[in-house]
C-alpha positions as CSV (number, residue, x, y, z in Angstrom):
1,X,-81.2,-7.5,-13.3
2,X,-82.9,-8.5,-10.0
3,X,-80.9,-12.2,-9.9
4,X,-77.8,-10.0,-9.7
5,X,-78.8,-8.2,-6.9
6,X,-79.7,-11.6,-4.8
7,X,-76.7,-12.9,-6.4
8,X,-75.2,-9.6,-4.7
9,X,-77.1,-9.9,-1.4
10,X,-76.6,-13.1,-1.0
11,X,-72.1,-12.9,-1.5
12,X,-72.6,-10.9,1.0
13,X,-74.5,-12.3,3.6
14,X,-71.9,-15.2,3.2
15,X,-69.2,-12.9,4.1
16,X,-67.5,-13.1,0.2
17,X,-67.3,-9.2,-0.1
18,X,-67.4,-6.1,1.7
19,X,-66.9,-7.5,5.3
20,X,-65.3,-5.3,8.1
21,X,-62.5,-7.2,10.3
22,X,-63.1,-8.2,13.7
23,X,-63.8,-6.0,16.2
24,X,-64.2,-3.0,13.9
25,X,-68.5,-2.8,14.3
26,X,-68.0,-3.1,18.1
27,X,-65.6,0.3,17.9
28,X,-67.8,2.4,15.9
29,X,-70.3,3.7,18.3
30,X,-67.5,4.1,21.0
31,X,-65.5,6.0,19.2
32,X,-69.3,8.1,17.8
33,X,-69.5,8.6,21.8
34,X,-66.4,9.5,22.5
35,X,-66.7,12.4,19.7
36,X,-69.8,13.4,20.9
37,X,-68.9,13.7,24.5
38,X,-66.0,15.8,23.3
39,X,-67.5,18.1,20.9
40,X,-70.6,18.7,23.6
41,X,-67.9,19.3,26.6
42,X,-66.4,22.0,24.1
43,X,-70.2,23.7,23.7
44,X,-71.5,23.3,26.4
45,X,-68.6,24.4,29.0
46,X,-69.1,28.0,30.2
47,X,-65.5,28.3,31.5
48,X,-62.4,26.9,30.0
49,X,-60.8,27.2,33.7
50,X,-63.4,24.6,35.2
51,X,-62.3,21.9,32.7
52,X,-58.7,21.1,34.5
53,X,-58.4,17.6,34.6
54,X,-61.4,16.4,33.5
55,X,-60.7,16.3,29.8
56,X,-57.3,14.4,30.4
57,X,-59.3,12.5,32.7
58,X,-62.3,11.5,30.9
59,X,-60.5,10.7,28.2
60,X,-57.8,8.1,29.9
61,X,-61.1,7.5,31.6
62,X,-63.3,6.1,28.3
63,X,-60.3,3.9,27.3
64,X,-60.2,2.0,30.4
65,X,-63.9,2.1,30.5
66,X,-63.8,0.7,26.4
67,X,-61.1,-2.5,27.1
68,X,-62.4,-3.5,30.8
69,X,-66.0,-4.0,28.9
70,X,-66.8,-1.2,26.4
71,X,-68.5,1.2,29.1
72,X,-66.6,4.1,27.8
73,X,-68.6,6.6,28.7
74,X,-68.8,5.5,32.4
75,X,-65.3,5.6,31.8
76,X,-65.5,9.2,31.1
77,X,-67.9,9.9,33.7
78,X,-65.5,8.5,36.4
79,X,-62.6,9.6,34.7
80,X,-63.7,13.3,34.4
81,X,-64.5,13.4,38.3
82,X,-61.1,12.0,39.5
83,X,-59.6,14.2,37.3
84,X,-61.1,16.9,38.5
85,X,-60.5,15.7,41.9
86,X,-56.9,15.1,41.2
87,X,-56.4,19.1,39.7
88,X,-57.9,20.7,42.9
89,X,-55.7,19.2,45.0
90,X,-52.7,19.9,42.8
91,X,-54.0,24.0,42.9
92,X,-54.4,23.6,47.1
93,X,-50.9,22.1,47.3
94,X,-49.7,25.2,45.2
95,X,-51.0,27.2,46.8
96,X,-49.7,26.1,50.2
97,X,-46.7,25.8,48.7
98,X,-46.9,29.7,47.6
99,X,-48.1,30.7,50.8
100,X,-45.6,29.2,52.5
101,X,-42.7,30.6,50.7
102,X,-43.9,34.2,50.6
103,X,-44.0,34.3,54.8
104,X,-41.0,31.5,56.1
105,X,-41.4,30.3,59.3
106,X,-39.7,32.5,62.1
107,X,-36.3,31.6,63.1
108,X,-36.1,30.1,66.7
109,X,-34.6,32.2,69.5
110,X,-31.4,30.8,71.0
111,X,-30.9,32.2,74.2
């Protein structure tokens, strides 16, 4: 009974059963990280109004951050911020934009 367990431990050590393909190890703990981050920014967030952009963002954000050198989750740091960044200024030019329309400009005097 025990030779077959060497004879077991030893098949795969050389890589005869049971092996994962390429790349697949190196995925796991992104992809744990990723589905952390996610579940803990769903707990965690008091407000579901503060979160615009930053989801979208952090995760385009941990993707990049995965293929230029697995730092996902400096990905999703960054990622998160711009995002956020990127939705305020979207909400100022709206509401310029709405400001704007509700009192037009005066029409010039032609005398």
């Amino acid at each position: 009974m025990a030779a077959s367990n060497v004879r077991k431990a030893c098949a795969l050590r050389k890589g005869r059963r049971g092996r994962m393909p390429e790349g697949t190890a190196d995925m796991k703990p992104a992809l744990l990280a990723v589905a952390l981050a996610l579940a803990l920014s769903s707990v965690m967030s008091p407000a579901p109004a503060e979160a615009k952009g930053c989801l979208k963002g952090a995760l385009v954000g941990g993707v990049a951050g995965h293929y230029a050198g697995h730092h996902s989750i400096l990905g999703a740091i960054g990622g998160c911020i711009v995002g956020r960044h990127l939705a305020n200024e979207k909400e100022k030019e709206k509401a310029a934009a709405a400001a704007q329309s509700e009192h037009p400009a005066p029409a010039p005097n032609r005398y």
